[in-house]
N, C-alpha and C positions, 0 to 999 in steps of 0.2 A: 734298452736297445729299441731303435724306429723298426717299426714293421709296413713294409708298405701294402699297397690297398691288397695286390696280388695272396702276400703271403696271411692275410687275414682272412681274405675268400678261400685260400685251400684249408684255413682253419674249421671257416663256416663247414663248408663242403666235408671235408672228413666227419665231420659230427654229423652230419645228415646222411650220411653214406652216398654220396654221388659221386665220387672220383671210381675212375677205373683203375686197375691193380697198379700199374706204375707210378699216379699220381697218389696213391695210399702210399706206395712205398717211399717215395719222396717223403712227407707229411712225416712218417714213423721214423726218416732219419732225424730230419728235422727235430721232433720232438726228444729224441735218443742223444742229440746233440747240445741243445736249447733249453734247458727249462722254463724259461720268458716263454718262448713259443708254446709248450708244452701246456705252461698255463691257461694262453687263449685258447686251445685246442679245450682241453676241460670246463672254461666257461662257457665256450659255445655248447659243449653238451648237456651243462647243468641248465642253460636257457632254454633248449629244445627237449629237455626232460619232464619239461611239462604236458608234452604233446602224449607221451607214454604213461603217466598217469591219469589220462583220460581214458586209457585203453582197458581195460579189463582183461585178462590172460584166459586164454582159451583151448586147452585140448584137442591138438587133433585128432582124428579118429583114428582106429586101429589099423584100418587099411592103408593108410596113407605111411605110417611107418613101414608096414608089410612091405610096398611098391618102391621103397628105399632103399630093405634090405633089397629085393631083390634086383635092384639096378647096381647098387654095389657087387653083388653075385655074379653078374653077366661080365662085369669089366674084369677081364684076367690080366691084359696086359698090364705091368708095373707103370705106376707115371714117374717118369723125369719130375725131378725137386725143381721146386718154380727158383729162378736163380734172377737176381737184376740184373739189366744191360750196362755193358762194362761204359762209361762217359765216355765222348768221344776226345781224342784227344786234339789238342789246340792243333791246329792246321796254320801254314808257315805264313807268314806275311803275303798277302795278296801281294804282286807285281802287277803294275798299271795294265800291262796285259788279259792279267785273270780280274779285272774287276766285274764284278757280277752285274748283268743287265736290269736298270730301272725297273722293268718287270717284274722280276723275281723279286725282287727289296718289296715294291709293294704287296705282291702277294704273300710275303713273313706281314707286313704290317695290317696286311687285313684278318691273319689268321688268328694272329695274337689280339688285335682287336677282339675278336669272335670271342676267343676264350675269354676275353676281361668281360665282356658283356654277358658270358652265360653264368659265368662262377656270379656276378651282380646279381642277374636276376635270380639266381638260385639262394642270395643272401637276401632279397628283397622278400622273396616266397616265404624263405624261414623265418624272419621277422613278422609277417602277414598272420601267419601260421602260429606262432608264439602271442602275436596279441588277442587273436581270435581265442585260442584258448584260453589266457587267463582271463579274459570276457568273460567267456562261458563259465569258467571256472567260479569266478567272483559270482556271478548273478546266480548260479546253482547256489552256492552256500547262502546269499541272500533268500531266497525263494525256494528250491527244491535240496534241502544237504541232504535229503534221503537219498537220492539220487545219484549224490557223488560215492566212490569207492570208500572202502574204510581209512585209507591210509592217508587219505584226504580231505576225509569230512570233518569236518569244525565241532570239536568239542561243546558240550552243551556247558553254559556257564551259569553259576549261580551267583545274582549278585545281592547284597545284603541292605535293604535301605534302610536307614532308622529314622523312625518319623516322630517329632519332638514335637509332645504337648506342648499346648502352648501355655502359657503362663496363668493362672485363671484370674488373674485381674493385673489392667495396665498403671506402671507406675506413674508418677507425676514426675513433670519436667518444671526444672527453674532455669533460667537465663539473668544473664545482668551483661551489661555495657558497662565494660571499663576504658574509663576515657578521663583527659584531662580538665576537658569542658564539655557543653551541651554540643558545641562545636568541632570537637576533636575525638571523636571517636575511634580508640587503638583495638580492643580486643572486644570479641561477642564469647563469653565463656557461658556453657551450660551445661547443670548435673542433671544427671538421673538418680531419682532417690530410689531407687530400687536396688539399684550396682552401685551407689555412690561412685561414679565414674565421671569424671568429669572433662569435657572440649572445649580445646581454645579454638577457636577462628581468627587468622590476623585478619584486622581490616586494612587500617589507615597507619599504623608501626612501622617502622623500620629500625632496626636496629645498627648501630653507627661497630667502626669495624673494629674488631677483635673484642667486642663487648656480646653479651648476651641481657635476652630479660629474661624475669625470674619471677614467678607466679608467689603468691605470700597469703595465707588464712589468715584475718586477725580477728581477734573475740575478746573480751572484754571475761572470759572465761579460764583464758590463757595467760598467761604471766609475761610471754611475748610472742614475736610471729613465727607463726609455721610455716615452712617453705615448702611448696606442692612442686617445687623442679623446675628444670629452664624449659622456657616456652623453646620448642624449636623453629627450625629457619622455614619447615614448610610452611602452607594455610593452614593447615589444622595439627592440633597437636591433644593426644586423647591418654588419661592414666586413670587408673582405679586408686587415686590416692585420696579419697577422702574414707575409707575403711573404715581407720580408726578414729573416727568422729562421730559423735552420735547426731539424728537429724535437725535436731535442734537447733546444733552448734552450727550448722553447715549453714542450714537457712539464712539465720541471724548476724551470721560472719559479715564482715567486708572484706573483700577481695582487691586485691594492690600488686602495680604491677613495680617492681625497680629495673634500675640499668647496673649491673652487675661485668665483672669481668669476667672475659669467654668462660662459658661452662659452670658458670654461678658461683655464689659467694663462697667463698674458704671456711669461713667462720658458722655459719649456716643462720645465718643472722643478716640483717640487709646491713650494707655499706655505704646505703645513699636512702635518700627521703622517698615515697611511694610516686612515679609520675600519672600513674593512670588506675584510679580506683573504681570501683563499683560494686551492690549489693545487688542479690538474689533476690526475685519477683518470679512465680509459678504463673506459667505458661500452660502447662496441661494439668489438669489433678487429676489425684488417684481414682480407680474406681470407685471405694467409697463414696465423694462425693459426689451428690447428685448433679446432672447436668441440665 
């Protein structure tokens, strides 16, 4: 259901307590009748609930109860029960004769003005009022949370860093350019001999469509090629698949790329001749050696 600006102001307005008793009583049918309404009527007070846990609760003093009882003591007479006023009821069709003078119409539409303008500013104060405080609120738990109440103050956290030695000596890096010429330059692959992990960088490749390429170890150690996975379609493509190879093998290998169907070969075996090969040349050494 639309609510317009009016019935949103008496929402504001009720949660601040500024309506006088008959606009409360309005607002409590409203809500008794609405739960939509009802809702905003509650958000507004959860927005302005902030204002109240800025407050600290305070005891009055004992006299001030005394002076209560005894002004209740004085009143003897019974009160009449506060009762709403009956609606008034629809009045007949104005005849051209009873129509109301100019006057009068403007002065309902300056009244009604007034009140849309006071329920505003009284929405505009309690939003002013609400960001003032969580201001406050915030910069307190930044800077003073002593400060703030218990039920507000920000938990003290603990947080856990783990600080990772570092490695006590740095591995060596190899690189190779597999390419079909000096001129054609497809992939920049480089391990780390420490992870045996090894990066493709595409360069100058492309792969034609529904096809993949397919990275291949071969060694003169091996009976035939190993296949290290399809290179994928991003720039870089990075696996820990030289593991199970010792450093040797890895070095000395030739590395080969093929053109394999999507998702690499079935067989685990190339199905086509190598287009783009290249061998390993160390780029960084290990600590051991001197530099």
């Amino acid at each position: 259901m639309a609510y317009s600006e009016d019935d949103i102001a008496l929402a504001a307005e009720y949660a601040l307590g500024t309506l006088d008793a008959q606009e409360r009583a309005q607002v409590e049918a409203m809500m008794a009748a609405d739960s939509e309404f009802s809702a905003i009527v509650r958000a507004w007070e959860y927005r302005l609930g902030s204002l109240n846990q800025m407050v600290g609760s305070i005891e009055p003093r004992p006299i001030v109860w005394e002076n209560i009882k005894a002004a209740i003591g004085h009143s003897a007479e019974p009160q009449a029960p506060l009762a709403l006023p009956e609606p008034p009821l629809p009045s007949p069709r104005a005849e051209p004769d009873e129509i109301r003078p100019a006057s009068a119409i403007a002065d309902d539409n300056v009244v009604y003005l007034s009140a849309r303008i006071r329920r505003w500013r009284t929405i505009a104060s309690a939003a002013s009022a609400v960001a003032a405080a969580l201001l406050l609120t915030l910069g307190l738990q930044i800077y003073h949370p002593d400060a703030l109440p218990d039920r507000i103050r920000p938990k003290p956290r603990t947080e856990i860093v783990e600080v990772k030695t570092p490695p006590p000596q740095s591995s060596a890096q190899y690189v190779a350019l597999l390419q079909k010429d000096a001129s054609s330059p497809a992939f920049i692959l480089t391990v780390d001999a420490a992870s045996k992990t090894f990066t493709v960088r595409k360069v100058g490749a492309e792969a034609e469509p529904g096809k993949s390429f397919e990275l291949w170890l071969i060694s003169d150690k091996l009976p035939q090629p190993r296949s290290l996975g399809v290179i994928g379609a991003s720039d870089f493509t990075a696996r820990p698949a030289l593991s199970s190879y010792d450093a040797g093998m890895i070095n000395d290998a030739t590395y080969a790329v093929t053109v394999e169907q999507a998702g690499g070969s079935p067989s685990g075996q190339p199905t086509s001749a190598p287009i783009f090969t290249g061998k390993l040349i160390e780029t960084v050494p290990g600590a051991s050696v001197p530099r």
